[in-house]
C-alpha positions as a printed NumPy array, in Angstrom:
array([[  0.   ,   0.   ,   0.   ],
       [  2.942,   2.43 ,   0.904],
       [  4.358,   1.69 ,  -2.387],
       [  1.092,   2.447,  -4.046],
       [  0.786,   5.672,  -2.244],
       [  4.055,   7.279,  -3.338],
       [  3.327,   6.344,  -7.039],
       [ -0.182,   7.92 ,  -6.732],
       [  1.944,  11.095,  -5.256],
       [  4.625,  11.285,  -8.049],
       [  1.658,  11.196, -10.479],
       [ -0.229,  14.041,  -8.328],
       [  3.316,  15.788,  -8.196],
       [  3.585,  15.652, -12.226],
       [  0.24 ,  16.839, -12.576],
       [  0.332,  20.261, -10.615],
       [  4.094,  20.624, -12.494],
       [  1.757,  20.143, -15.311],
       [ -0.698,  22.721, -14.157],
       [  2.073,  25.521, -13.411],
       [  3.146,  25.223, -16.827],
       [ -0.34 ,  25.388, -18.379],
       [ -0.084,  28.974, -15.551],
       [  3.297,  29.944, -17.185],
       [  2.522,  29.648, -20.851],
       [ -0.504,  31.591, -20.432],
       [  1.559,  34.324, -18.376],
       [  3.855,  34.302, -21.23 ],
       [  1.681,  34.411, -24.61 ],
       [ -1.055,  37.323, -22.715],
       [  2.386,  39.935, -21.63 ],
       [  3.553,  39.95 , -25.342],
       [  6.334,  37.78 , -24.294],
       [  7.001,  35.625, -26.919],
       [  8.558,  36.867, -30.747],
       [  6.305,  36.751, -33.608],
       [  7.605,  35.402, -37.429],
       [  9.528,  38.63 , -38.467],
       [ 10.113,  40.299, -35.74 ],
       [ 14.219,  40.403, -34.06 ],
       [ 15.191,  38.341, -31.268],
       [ 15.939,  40.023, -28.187],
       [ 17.137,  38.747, -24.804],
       [ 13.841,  39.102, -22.951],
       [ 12.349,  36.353, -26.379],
       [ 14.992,  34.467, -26.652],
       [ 14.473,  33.741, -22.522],
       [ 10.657,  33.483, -23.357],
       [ 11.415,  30.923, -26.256],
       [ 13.691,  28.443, -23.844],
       [ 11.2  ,  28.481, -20.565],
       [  8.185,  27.978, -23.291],
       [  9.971,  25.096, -24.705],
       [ 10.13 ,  23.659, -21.417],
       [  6.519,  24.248, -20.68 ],
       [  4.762,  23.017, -23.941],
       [  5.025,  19.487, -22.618],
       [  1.987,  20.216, -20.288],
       [ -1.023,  19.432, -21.827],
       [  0.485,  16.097, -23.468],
       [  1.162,  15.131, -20.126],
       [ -1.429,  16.1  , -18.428],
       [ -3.677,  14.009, -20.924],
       [ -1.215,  11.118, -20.669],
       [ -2.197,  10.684, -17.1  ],
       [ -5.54 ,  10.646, -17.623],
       [ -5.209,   8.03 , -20.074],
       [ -3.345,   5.976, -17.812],
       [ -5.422,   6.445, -15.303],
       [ -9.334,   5.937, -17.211],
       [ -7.651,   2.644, -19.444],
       [ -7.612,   0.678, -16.256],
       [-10.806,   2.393, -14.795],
       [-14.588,   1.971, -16.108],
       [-16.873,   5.017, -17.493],
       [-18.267,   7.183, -14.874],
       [-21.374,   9.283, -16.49 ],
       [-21.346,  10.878, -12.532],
       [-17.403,  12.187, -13.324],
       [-18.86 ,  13.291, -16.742],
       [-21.526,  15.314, -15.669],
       [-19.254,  17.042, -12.919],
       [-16.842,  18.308, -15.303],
       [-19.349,  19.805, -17.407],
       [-20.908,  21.4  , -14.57 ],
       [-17.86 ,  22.684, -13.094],
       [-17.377,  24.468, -16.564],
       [-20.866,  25.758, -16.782],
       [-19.974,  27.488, -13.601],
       [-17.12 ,  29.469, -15.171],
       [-18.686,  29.99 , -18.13 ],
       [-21.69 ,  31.463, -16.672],
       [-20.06 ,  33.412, -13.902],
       [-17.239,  34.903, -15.685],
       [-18.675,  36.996, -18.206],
       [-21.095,  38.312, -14.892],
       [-18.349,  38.962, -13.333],
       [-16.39 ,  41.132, -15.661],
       [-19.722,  42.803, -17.028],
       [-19.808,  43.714, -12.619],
       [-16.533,  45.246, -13.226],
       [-16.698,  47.186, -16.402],
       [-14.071,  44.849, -18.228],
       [-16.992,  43.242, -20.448],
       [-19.076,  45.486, -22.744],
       [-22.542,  44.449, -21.115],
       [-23.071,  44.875, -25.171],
       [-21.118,  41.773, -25.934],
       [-23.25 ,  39.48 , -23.659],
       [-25.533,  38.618, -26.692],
       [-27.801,  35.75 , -27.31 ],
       [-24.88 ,  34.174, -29.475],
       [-22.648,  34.913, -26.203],
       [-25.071,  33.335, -23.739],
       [-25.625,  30.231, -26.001],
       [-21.862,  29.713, -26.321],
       [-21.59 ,  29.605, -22.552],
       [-24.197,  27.736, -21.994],
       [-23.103,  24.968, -24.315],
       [-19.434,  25.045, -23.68 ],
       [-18.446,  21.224, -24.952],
       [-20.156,  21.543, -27.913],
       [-19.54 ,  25.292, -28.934],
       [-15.275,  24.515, -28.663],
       [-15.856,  27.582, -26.148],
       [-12.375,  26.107, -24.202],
       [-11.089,  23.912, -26.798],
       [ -9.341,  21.474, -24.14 ],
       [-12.757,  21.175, -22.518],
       [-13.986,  20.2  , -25.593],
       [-11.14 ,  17.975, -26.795],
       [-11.476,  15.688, -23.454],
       [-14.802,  15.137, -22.666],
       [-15.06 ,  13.604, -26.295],
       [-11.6  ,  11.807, -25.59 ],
       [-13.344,  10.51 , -21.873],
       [-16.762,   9.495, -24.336],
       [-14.684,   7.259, -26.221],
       [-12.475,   6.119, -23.316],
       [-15.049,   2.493, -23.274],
       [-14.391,   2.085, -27.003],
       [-10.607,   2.59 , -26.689],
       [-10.321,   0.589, -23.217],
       [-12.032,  -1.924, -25.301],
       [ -9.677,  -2.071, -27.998],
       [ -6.791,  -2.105, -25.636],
       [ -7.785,  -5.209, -24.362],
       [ -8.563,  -7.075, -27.197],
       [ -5.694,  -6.136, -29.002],
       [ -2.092,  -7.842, -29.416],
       [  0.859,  -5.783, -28.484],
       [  1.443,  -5.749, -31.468],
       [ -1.378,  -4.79 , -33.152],
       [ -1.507,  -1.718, -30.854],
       [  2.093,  -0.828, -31.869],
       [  1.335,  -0.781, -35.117],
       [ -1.955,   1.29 , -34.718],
       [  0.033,   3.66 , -32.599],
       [  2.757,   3.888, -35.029],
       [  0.151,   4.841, -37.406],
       [ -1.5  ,   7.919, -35.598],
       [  1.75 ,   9.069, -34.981],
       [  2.494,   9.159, -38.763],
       [ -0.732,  10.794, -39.44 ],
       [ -0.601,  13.051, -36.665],
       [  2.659,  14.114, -35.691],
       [  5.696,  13.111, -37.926],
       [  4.359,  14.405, -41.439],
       [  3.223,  17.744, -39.952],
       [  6.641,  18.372, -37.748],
       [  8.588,  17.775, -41.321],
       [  6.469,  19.859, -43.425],
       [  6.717,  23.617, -44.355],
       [  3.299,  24.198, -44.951],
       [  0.199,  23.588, -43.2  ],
       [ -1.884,  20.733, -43.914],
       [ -5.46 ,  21.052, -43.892],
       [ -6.143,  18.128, -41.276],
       [ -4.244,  19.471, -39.052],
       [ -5.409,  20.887, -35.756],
       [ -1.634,  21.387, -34.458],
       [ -3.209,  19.156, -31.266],
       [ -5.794,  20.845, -29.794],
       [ -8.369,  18.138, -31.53 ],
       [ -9.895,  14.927, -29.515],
       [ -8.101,  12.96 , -32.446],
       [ -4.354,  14.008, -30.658],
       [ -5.933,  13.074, -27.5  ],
       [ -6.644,   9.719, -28.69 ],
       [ -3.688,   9.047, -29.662],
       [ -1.97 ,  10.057, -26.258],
       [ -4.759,   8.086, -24.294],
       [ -3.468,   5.148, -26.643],
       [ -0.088,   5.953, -26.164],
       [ -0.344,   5.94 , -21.899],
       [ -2.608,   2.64 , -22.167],
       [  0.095,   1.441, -23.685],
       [  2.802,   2.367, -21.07 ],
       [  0.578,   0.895, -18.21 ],
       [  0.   ,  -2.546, -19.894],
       [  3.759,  -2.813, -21.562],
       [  5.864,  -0.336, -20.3  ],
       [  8.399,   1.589, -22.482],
       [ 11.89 ,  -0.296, -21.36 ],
       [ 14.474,   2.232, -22.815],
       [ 12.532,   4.61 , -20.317],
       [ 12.416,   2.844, -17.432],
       [ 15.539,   4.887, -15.609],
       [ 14.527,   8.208, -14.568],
       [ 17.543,   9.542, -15.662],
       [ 16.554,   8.757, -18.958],
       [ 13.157,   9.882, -19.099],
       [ 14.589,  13.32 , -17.834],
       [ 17.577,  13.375, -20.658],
       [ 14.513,  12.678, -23.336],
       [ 12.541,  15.708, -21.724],
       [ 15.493,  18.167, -21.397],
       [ 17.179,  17.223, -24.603],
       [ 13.475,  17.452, -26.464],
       [ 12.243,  20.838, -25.169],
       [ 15.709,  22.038, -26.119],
       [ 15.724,  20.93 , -29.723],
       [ 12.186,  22.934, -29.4  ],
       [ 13.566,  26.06 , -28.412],
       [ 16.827,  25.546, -31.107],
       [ 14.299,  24.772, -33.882],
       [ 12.302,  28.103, -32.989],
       [ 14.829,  30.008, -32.831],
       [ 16.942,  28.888, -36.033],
       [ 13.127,  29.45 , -37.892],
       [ 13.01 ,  32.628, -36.697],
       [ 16.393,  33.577, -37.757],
       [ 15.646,  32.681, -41.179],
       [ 12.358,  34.077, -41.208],
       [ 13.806,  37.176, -40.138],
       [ 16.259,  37.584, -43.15 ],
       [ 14.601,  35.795, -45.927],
       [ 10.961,  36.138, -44.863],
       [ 10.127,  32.359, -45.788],
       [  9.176,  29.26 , -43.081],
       [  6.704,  32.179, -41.667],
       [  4.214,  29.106, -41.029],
       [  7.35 ,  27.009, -39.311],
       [  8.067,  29.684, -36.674],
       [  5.306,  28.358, -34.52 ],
       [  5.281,  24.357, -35.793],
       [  7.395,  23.342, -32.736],
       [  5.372,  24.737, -30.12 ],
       [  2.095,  22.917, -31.576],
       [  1.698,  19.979, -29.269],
       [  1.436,  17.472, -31.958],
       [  5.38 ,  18.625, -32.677],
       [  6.953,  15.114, -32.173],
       [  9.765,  16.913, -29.727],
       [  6.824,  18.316, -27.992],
       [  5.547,  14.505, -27.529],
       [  9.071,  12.802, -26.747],
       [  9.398,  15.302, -24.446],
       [  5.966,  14.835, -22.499],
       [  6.804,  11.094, -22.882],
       [ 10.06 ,  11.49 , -21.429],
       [  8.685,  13.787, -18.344],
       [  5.905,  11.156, -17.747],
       [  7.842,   8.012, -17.782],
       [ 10.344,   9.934, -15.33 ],
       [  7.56 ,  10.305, -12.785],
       [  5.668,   7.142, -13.278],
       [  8.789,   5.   , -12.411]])
């Protein structure tokens, strides 16, 4: 039981890591913080770049535990219906609230507005919202399919998302029109997948902590290089405009080693 505690804890540990990272990118992209294609580097972007490189990993791995988590555990419609609650209060409340303190133009509280808020899931009103409660509807159909696959049919099936999902759009120059740089349920499918698979099979070359933390590091660094090489050329040539921001999408496959590598580090 001890042992089982102190897992549970490293898992609760990586989640509010998760959580202040979520806090810092938002800190960073609403002060202007971060360079746009075009624009010079300074000091105070270039610092921006590296600490949102190191950040990006978040909302992989905060998804990753939740698929490890829900592939072992059976449908709750009673956890469902308290999410969606929980967001109906915010998006109710808020727009009250800054109406109340003269941020909101009452004006803007519309009948469009209203019915936005008051069907958050389905409106993509917070697209992560949206993403995983479709991800957690489908989490009986993919627990499912975990189980009555072969390792290595679900290998190959993983090996094929990630294709479609993440390696042809990290080598490409120009934006394909499937892709929803990972804020779709279809990324978050893959990354349940992906942490089913690590709690039936384990990943053995990430076993070692050490390791798992040498795959983060070394990942959100070739992030931040990659950024800031685009932006360089961008800069004097004007071209890979659409590339400056590829790397911080979180279906970048650096972005998804390096979530990988941050999870496996905690889960050992």
């Amino acid at each position: 039981m001890a042992a089982g505690k102190r897992r549970l804890a490293n898992f609760e540990l990586l989640r509010m890591l998760a959580m202040l990272m979520v806090v810092t990118m938002h800190f960073l992209s609403h002060t202007g913080s971060l360079p746009e294609a075009g624009n010079g580097l300074t000091e105070r972007t270039v610092a921006s770049i590296l600490i949102e490189a190191f950040c990006i990993v978040a909302v992989n791995v905060y998804v990753f535990i939740s698929g490890y988590f829900l592939s072992e555990s059976g449908f709750s419609l009673k956890r469902l219906i308290r999410l969606i609650c929980q967001v109906l209060f915010y998006t109710l409340l808020i727009p009250v609230v800054l109406a109340a303190a003269g941020v909101l133009d009452p004006a803007q509280v519309n009948i469009y507005y209203i019915w936005q808020s008051l069907f958050p899931v389905e409106s993509g009103h917070y697209w992560f919202v949206t993403a995983y409660v479709i991800m957690y509807l489908f989490s009986p159909v993919l627990n499912a399919a975990v189980k009555g696959m072969g390792k290595k049919q679900l290998q190959i099936t993983l090996v094929c998302l990630f294709l479609f999902f993440s390696l042809g759009k990290s080598l490409s120059i120009l934006m394909f029109a499937s892709d929803k740089f990972g804020y779709d349920f279809g990324w978050f499918v893959f990354l349940y997948l992906t942490a089913a698979y690590v709690r039936k099979y384990g990943i053995p070359c990430l076993n070692k902590k050490h390791i798992g933390i040498a795959v983060y590091i070394s990942s959100c660094a070739a992030v931040a290089v990659i950024t800031i090489i685009t932006l360089l050329i961008c800069g004097k040539t004007g071209s890979l405009e659409y590339y400056v921001s590829v790397p911080f999408h979180y279906n970048f496959v650096f972005c998804l080693t390096g979530a990988l590598g941050l999870f496996m580090a905690f889960s050992g």
